[in-house]
C-alpha positions in Angstrom: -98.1 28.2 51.8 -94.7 28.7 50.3 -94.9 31.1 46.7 -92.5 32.2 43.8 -94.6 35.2 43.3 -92.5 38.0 44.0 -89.5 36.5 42.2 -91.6 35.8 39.1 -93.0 39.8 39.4 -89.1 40.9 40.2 -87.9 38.9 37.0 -90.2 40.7 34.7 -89.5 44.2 36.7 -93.3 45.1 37.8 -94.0 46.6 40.4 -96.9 45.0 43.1 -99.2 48.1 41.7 -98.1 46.7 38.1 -99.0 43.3 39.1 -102.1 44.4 40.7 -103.4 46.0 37.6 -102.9 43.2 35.4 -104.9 40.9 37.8 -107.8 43.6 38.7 -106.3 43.2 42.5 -105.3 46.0 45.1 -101.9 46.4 45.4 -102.6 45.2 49.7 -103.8 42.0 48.0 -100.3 41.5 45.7 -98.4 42.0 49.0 -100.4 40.2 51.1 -100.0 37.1 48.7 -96.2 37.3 48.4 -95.7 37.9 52.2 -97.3 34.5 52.8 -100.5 36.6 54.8 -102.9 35.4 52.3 -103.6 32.8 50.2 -105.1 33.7 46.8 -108.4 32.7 46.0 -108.5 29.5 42.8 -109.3 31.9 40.7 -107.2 34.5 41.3 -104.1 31.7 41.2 -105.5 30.8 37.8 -105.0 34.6 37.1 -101.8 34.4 38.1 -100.9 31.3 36.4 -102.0 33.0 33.2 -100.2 36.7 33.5 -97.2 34.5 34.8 -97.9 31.2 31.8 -97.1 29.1 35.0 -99.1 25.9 36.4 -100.7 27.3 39.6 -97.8 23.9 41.2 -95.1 25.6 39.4 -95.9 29.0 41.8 -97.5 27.6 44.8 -96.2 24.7 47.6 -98.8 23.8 50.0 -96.4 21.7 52.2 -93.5 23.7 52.0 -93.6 25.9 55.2 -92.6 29.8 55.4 
């Protein structure tokens, strides 16, 4: 599954330890997400639809391939 994650986290200048902290995640778990190694749990996208004020579509592609 294809993300924006790191570009949206880059935009606003955190770090993956910033972003971490805001979601209650391990850093491993930010990276893992971004790097396409791990696919986040629904409510952990709903998380990040919220820190980001994206649509969990607006973040994630399902059909686009890495």
């Amino acid at each position: 599954m294809q993300n924006r994650i790191r570009q949206l986290r880059e935009a606003r200048g955190w770090s993956q330890a910033g972003l971490a902290d805001r979601l209650d995640v391990s850093r491993q778990t930010v990276n893992a997400i971004e790097n396409g190694k791990r696919d986040p749990s629904l409510p952990l996208a709903f998380k990040l639809g919220k820190v980001f004020r994206r649509r969990i579509e607006a973040m994630f592609d399902p059909d686009e391939a890495r």
